[in-house]
VEXKE-975702 format. One record per residue: residue in one letter; x negated, y negated, z of N, C-alpha, C in turn. Coordinates in steps of 0.2 Angstrom, whole numbers, padded with zeros to 4 digits, always signed. Layout:
# residues N
AXYZXYZXYZ
...
END
This chain:
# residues 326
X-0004+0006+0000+0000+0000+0000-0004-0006+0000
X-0010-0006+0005-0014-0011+0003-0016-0011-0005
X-0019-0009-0007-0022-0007-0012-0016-0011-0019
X-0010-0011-0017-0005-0011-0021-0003-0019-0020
X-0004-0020-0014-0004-0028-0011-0009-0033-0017
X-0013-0030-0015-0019-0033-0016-0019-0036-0026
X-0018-0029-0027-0018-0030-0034-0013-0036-0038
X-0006-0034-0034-0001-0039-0035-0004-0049-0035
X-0007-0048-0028-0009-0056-0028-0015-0058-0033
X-0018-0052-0035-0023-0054-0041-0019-0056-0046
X-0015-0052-0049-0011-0053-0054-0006-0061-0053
X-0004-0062-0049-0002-0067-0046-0002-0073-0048
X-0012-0074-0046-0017-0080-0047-0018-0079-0052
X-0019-0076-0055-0020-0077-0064-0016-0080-0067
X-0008-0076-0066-0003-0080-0073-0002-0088-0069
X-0004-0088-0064-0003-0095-0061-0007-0098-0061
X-0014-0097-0062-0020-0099-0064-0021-0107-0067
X-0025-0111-0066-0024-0116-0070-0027-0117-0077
X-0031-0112-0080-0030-0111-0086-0024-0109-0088
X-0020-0105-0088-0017-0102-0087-0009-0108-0088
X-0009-0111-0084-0005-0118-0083-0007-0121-0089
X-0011-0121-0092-0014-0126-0098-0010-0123-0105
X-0011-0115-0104-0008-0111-0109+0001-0113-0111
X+0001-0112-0104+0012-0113-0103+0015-0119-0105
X+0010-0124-0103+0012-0131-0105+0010-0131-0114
X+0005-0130-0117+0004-0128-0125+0008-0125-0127
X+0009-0121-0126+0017-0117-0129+0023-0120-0128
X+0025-0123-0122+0032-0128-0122+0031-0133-0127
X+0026-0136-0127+0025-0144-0132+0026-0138-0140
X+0024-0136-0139+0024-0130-0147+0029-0129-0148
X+0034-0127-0146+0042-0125-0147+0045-0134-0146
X+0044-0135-0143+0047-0142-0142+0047-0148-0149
X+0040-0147-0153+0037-0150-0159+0040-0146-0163
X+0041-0138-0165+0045-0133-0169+0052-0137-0168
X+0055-0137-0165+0063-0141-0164+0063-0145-0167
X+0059-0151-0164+0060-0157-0170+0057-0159-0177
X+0052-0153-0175+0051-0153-0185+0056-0149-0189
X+0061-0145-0186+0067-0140-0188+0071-0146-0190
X+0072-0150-0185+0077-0155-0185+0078-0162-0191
X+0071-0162-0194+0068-0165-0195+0069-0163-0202
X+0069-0156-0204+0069-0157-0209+0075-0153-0213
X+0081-0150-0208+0086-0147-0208+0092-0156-0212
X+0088-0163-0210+0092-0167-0210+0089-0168-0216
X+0086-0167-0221+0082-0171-0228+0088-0165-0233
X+0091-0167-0238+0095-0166-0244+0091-0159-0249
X+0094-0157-0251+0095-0149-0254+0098-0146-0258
X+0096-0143-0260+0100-0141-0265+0100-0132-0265
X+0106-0127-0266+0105-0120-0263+0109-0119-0266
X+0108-0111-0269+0115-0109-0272+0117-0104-0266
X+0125-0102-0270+0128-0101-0265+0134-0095-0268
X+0134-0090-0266+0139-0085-0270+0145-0086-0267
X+0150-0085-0271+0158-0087-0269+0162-0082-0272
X+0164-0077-0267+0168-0073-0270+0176-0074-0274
X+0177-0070-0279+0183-0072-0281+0187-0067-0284
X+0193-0067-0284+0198-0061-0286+0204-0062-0290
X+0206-0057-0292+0212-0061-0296+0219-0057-0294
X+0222-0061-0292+0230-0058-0286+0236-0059-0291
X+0240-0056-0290+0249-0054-0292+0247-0052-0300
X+0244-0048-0300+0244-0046-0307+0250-0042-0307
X+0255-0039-0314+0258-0038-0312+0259-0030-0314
X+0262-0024-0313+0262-0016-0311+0261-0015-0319
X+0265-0019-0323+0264-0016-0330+0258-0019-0335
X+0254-0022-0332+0248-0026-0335+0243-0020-0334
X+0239-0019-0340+0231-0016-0340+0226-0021-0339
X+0221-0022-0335+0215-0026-0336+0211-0023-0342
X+0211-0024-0347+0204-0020-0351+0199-0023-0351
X+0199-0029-0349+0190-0033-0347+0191-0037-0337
X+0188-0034-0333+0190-0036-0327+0186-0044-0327
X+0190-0048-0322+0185-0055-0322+0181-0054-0319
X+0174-0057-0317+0167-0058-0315+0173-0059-0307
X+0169-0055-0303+0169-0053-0295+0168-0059-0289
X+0162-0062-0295+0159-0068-0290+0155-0075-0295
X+0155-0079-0292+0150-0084-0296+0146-0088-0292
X+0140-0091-0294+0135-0095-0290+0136-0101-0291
X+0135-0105-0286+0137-0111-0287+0129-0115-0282
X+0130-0118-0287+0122-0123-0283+0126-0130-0280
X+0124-0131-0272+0127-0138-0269+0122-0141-0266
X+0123-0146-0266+0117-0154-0264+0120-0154-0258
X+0118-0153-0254+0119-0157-0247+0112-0158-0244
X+0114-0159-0236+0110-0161-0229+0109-0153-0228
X+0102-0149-0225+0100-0144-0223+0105-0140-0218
X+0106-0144-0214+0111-0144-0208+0118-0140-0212
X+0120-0145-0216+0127-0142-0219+0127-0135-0222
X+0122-0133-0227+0119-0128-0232+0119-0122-0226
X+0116-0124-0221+0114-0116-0216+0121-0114-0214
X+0125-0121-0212+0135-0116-0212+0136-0113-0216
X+0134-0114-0224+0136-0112-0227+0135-0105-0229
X+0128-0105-0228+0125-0099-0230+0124-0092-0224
X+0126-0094-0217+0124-0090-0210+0131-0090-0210
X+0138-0094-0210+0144-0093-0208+0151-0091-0212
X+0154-0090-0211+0158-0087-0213+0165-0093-0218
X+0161-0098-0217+0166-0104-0222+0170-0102-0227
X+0163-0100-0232+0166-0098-0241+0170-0091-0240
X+0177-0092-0238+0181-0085-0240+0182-0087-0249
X+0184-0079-0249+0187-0076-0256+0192-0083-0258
X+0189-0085-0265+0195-0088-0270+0197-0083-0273
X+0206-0084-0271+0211-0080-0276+0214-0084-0282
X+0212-0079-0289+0215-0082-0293+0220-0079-0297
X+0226-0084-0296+0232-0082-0298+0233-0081-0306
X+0235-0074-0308+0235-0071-0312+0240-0075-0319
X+0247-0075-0316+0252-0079-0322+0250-0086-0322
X+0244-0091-0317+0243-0097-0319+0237-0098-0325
X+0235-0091-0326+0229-0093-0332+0230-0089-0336
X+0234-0083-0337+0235-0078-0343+0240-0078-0348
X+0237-0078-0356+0240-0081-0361+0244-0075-0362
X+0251-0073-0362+0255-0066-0364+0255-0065-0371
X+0253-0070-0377+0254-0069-0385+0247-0066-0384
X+0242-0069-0383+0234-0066-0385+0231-0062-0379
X+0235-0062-0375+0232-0055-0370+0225-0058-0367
X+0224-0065-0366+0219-0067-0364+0218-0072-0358
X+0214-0073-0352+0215-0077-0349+0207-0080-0348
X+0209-0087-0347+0202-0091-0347+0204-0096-0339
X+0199-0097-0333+0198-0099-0329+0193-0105-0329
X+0192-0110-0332+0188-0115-0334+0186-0119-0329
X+0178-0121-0332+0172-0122-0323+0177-0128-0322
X+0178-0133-0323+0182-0138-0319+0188-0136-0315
X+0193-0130-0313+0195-0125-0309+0192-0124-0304
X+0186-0118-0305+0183-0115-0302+0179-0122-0297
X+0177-0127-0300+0175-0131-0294+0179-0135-0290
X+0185-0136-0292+0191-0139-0289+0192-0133-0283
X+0192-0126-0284+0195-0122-0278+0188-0120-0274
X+0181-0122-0275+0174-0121-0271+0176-0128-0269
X+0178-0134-0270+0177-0139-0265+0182-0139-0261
X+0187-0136-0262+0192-0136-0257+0188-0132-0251
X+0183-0128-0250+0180-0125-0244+0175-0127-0244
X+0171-0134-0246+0165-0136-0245+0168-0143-0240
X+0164-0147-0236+0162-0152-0233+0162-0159-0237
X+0165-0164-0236+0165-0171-0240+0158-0172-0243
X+0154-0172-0240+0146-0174-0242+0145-0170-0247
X+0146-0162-0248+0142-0158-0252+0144-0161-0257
X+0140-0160-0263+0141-0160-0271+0141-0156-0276
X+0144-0153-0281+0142-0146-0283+0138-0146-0290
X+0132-0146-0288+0126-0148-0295+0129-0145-0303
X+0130-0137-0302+0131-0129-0306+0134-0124-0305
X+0140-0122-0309+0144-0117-0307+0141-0112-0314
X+0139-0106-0309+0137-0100-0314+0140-0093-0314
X+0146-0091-0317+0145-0092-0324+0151-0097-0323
X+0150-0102-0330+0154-0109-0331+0163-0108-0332
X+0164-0104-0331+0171-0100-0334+0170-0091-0331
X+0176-0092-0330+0179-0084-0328+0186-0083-0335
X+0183-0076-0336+0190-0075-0341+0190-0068-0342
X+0197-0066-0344+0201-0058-0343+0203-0057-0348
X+0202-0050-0349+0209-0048-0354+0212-0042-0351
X+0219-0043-0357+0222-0038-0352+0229-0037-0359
X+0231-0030-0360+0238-0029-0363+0243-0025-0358
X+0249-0024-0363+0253-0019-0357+0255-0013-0360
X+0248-0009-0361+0251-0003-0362+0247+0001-0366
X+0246-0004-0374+0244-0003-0378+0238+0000-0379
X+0235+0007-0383+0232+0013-0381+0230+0016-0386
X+0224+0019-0387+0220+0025-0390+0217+0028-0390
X+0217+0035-0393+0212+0040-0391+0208+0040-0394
X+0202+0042-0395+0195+0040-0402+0190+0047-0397
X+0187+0047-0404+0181+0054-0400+0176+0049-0399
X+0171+0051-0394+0164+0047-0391+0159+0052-0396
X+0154+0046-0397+0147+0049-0398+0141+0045-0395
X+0138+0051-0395+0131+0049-0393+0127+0042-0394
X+0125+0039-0391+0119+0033-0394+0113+0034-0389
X+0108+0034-0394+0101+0034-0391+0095+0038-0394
X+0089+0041-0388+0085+0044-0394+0085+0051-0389
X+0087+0056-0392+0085+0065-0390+0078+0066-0393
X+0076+0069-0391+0069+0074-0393+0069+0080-0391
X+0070+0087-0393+0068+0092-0389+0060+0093-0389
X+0059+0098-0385+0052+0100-0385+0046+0102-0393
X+0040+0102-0391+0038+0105-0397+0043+0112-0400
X+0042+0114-0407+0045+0120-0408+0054+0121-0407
X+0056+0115-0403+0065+0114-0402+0068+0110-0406
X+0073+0112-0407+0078+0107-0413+0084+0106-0406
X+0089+0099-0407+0095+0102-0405+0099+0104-0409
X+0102+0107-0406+0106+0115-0409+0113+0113-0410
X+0116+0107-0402+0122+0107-0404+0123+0104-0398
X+0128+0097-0399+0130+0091-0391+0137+0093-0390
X+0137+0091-0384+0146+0092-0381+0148+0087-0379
X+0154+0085-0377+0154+0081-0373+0160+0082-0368
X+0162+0080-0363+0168+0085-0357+0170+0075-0354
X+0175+0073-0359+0179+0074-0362+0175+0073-0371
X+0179+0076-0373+0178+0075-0380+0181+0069-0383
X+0184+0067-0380+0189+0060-0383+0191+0055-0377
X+0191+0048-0377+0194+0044-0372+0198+0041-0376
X+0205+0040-0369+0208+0034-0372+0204+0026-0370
X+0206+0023-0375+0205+0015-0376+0210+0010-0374
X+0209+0006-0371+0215-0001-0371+0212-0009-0372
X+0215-0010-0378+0214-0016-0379+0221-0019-0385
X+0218-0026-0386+0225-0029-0389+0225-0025-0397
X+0231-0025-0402+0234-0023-0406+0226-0022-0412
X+0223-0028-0412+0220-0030-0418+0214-0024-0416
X+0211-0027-0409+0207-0022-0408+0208-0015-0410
X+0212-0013-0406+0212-0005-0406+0214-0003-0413
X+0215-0007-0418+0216-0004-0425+0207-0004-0429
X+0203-0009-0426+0196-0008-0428+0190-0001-0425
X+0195+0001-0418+0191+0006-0417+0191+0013-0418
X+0186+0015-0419+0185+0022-0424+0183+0028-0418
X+0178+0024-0414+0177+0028-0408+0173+0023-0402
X+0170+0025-0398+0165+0023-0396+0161+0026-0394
X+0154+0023-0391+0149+0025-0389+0145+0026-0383
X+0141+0031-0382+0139+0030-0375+0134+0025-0376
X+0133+0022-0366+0126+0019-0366+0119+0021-0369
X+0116+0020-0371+0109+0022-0376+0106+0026-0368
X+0104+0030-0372+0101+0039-0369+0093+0040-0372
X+0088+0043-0366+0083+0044-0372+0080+0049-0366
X+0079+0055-0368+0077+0062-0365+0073+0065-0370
X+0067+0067-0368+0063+0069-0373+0058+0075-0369
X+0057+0078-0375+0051+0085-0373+0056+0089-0367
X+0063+0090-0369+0066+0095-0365+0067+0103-0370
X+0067+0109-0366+0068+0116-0370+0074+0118-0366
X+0075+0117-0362+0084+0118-0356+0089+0114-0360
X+0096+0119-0358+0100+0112-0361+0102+0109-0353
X+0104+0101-0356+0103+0095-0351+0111+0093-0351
X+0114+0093-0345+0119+0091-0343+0120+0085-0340
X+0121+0079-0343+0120+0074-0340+0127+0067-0341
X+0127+0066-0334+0134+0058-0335+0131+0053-0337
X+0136+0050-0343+0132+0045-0347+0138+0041-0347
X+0137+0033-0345+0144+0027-0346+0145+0028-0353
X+0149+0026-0353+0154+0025-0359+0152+0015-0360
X+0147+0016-0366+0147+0006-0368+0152+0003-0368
X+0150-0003-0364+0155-0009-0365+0157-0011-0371
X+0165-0013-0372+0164-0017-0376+0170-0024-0376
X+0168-0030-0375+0173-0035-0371+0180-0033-0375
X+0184-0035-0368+0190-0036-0370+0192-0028-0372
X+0189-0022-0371+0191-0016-0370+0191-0010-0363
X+0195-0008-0363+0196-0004-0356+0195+0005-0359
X+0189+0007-0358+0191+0015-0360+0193+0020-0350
X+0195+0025-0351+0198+0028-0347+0198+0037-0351
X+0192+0040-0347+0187+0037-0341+0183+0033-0344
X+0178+0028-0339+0173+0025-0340+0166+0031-0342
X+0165+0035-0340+0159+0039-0341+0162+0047-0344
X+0157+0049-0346+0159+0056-0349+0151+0061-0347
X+0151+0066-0346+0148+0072-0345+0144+0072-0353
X+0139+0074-0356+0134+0075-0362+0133+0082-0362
X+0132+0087-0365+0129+0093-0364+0125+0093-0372
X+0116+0093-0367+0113+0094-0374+0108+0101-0375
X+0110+0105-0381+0108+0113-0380+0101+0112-0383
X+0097+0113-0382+0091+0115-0388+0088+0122-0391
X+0087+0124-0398+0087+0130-0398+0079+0130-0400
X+0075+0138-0398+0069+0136-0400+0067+0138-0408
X+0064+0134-0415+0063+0136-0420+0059+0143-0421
X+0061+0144-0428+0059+0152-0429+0057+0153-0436
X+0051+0155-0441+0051+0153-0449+0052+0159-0450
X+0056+0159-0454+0058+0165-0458+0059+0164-0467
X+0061+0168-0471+0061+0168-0477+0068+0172-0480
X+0069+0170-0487+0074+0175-0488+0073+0174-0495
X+0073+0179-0500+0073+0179-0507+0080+0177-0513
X+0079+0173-0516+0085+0171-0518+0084+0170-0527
X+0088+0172-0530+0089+0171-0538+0089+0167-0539
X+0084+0166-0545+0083+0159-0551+0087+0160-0555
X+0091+0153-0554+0095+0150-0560+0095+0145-0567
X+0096+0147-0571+0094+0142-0579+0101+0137-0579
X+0099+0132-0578+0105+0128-0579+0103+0122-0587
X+0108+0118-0589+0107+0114-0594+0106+0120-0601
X+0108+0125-0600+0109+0130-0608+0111+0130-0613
X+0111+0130-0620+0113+0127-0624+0118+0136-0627
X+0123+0136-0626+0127+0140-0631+0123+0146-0635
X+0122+0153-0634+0117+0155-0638+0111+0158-0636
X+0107+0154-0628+0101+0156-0627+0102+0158-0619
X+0097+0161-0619+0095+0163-0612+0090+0164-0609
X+0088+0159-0605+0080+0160-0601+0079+0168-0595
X+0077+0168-0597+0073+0173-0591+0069+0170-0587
X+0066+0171-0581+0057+0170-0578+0059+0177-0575
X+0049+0176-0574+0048+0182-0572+0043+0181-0566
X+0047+0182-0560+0050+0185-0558+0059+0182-0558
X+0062+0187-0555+0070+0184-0556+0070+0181-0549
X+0067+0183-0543+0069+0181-0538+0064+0177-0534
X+0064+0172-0530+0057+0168-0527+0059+0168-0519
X+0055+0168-0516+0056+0169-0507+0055+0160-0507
X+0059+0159-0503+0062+0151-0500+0059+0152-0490
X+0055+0150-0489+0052+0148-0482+0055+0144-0479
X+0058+0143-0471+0062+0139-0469+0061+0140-0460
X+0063+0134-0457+0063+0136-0450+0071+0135-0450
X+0072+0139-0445+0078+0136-0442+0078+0140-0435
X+0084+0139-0431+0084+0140-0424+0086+0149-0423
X+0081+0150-0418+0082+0158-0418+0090+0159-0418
X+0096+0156-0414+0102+0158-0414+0105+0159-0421
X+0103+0155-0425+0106+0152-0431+0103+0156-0437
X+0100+0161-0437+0096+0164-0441+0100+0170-0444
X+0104+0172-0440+0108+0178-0442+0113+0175-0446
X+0115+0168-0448+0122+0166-0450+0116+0164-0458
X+0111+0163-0459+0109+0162-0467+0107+0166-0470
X+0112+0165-0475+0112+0169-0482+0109+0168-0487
X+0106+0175-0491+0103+0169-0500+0107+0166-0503
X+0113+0167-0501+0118+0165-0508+0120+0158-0506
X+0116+0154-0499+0121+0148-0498+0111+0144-0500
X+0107+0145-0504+0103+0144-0508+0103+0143-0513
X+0100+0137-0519+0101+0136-0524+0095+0134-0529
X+0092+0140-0532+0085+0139-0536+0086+0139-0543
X+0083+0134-0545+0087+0134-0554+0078+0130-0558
X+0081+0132-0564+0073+0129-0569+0081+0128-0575
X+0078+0121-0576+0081+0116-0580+0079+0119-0588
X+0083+0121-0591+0081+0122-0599+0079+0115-0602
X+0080+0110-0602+0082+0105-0604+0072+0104-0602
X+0070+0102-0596+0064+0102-0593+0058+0105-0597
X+0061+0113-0597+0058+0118-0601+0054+0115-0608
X+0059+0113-0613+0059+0111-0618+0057+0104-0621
X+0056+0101-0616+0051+0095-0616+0045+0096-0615
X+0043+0100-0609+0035+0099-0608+0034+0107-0609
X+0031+0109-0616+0030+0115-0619+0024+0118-0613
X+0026+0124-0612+0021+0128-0608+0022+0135-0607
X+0018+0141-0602+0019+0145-0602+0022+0148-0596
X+0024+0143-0592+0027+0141-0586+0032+0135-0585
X+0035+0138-0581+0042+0132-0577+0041+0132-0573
X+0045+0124-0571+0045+0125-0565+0050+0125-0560
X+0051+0127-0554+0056+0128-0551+0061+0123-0545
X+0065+0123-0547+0067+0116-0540+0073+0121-0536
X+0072+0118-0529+0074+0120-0523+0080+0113-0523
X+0086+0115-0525+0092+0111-0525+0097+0111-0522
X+0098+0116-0518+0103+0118-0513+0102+0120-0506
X+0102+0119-0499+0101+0125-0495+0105+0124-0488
X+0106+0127-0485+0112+0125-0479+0109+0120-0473
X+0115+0119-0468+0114+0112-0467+0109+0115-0460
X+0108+0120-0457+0107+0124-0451+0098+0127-0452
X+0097+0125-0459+0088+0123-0460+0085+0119-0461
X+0078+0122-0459+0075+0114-0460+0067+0116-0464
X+0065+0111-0467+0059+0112-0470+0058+0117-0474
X+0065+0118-0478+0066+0124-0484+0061+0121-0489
X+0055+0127-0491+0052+0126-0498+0051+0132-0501
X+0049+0132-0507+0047+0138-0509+0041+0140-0510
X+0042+0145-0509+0034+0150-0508+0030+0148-0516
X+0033+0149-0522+0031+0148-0528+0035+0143-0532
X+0031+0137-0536+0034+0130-0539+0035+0132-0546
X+0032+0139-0548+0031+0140-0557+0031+0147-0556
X+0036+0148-0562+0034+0156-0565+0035+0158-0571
X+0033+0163-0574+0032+0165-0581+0042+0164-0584
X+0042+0164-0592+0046+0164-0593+0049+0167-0601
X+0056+0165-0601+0058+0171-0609+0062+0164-0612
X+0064+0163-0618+0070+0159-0618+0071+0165-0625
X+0076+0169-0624+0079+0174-0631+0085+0170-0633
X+0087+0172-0641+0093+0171-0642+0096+0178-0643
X+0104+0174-0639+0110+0179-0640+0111+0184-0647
END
């Protein structure tokens, strides 16, 4: 207990120490000179912007919004620092409601909120002093019809790549079609829409992914987003042998080559390999050709080939030939 004493009174005389007195009066004059430089400069003019929530009321049960108004806008005010910090730490700026039938046009389906509006109902919640320098955005505006509707199928936008050796094979989408809402003129211009730009690359998996559905003003689609499913299949080279055709014959003649059949090199997707045939291949030597540039050979063109290959060539450009008459 001594010991315990003892220590106490040490500690004591220290924080009471007259250096110590020196330090505490420093610090009060510190906070003291912090106050009035606050004070100081809390009363010298400013400018802050300032977010102002806003919404739109009494819409009515049979109206569609197809383009929603802006939520909120910023507005920049001049005042005294003093005033600015109510404005920004307290609860002043409640929600401007904007009345629906005071601004929406029923012939064009359009509603315009104009900044001289918007300023008129932010000074109704500012202070006589403030001034409102900038309202952004300078206008608020809606669209909206009642009812009017389309279905349209989505497509993709953006950039896919599968991996080396992958093609895609084949995209989904879960919905396949959305409906649209917008006014008359619009939904007769629309053919579909598209998603937000996508870009996935060097995938071999197929990719399951939620994609928005793009904006597009003054339109409402339902749903907003759609599910993508993208399959890639791995490429595979294969061949198949297919009949040479004489086309441009005159009445009377018939070419031969020789050989009658030439092998056509191709990739396409191992899935997809069992569905080609030679017959959906088209290899032909032009008589007409023949007969212009005199030689011992022709040559051959690859004119046809299904839409499920790729990089269709032929193994041989030229071969021996006959032209006999009937």
């Amino acid at each position: 207990m001594e010991r315990l004493t003892h220590d106490y009174k040490n500690i004591r005389n220290f924080l009471f120490g007259f250096l110590n007195k020196e330090f505490l009066m420093f610090l009060f004059f510190l906070a003291l000179s912090s106050i009035f430089w606050l004070m100081m400069a809390l009363n010298e003019t400013y400018e802050r912007e300032i977010t102002v929530p806003m919404s739109l009321t009494n819409v009515p049960k049979n109206v569609v919004l197809t383009t929603e108004m802006d939520s909120t806008v910023k507005v920049t005010v001049r005042d005294k620092g003093f005033t600015l910090v109510t404005y920004i730490y307290s609860r002043r700026m409640q929600p401007i409601k904007i009345n629906f039938g005071a601004y929406a046009n029923k012939q064009t389906g359009y509603g315009l909120v104009p900044s001289a509006d918007i300023q008129k109902f932010v000074y109704q919640q500012l202070m006589g002093s403030s001034k409102i320098v900038s309202v952004n955005p300078d206008k608020l505006d809606f669209y909206f019809n009642y009812g009017a509707s389309k279905t349209v199928p989505v497509r993709m936008d953006g950039s896919v790549v599968p991996g080396r050796s992958y093609y895609l094979a084949s995209t989904r989408f879960w919905p396949e079609k959305v409906t649209v809402y917008a006014s008359r003129k619009m939904l007769d211009s629309i053919r579909y829409v598209k998603t937000e730009p996508i870009r996935i690359v060097n995938f071999e998996d197929t990719v399951i992914k939620e994609v928005p559905i793009a904006k597009i003003h003054g339109v409402k689609c339902v749903p907003s987003t759609v599910r993508i499913g993208l399959y890639p299949d791995i490429l595979t080279e294969e061949s198949v042998s297919v009949p040479i055709k004489a086309i441009n014959l005159p009445d009377g003649k018939v070419l031969r080559t020789f050989p009658s059949h030439v092998n056509v090199r191709f990739t396409v997707g191992a899935s997809m390999f069992r569905t080609v045939k030679a017959d959906q291949f088209v290899v032909v030597v032009d008589y007409n050709e023949v007969m212009g540039h005199a030689s011992d050979k022709c040559d051959l063109h690859l004119v046809k080939s299904p839409y499920m290959v790729r990089n269709a060539q032929l193994e041989i450009n030229q071969v021996d030939y006959l032209v006999e008459q009937q």
